[in-house]
N, C-alpha and C positions, 0 to 999 in steps of 0.2 A: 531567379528573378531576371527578369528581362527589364531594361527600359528602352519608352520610344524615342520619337523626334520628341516631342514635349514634354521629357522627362517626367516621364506618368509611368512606374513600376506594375510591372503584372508579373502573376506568379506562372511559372511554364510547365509546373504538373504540381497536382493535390500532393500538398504534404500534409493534411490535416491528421490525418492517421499515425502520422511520426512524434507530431506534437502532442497529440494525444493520448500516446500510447502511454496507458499503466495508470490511464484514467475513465472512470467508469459514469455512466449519466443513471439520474436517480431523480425520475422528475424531469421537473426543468434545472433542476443542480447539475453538476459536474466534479465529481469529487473525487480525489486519489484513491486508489485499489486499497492502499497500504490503509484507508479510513477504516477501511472494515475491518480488517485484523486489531488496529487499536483500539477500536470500538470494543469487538467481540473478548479482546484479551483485559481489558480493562475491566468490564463487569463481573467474566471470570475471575481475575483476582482479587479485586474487589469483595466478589462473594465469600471467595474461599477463604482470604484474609481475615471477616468479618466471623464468618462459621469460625476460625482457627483459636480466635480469642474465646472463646466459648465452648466449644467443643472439642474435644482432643483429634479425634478422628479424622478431620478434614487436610490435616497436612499432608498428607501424600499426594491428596489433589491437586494442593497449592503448590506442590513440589512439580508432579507430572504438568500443570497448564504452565509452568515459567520455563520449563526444557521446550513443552512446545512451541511457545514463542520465540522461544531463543534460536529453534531450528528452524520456523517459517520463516523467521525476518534475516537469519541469516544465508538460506537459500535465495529469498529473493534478493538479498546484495549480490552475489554472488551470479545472480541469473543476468541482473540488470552491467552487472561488471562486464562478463563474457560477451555481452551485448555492444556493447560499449568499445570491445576489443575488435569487431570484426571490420 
């Protein structure tokens, strides 16, 4: 940020890509990357949880979609950590 003689700030190079980063446009929305994962993990065990009360079968599912979660969301802390360190 610069400012002038009239104390009027301007910006001295695009950070809009800094700001935005790890956010995704959908539309005219703008909504965090990480939506879609809870979106998509949420249905999933939703599903699965619902199938589990009912049918026996389905718990390995429910097993395997919560490791997966656990490993996406833990990679992207980890990513956005590392980021954050440079």
């Amino acid at each position: 940020m610069v400012q002038n003689n009239y104390g009027i700030y301007s910006a001295v190079k695009e950070s809009a890509d800094l700001v935005l980063e790890g956010y995704a446009r959908v539309g005219s929305a703008v909504v965090p990357q990480f939506f879609f994962f809870a979106l998509l993990f949420t249905i999933l065990i939703g599903f699965f949880s619902f199938a589990t009360l009912y049918l026996s079968g389905f718990a390995p599912y429910l097993v395997a979609v919560c490791v997966a979660m656990i490993v996406v969301f833990w990679y992207e802390t980890l990513r956005l950590w590392r980021k954050l360190a440079v």
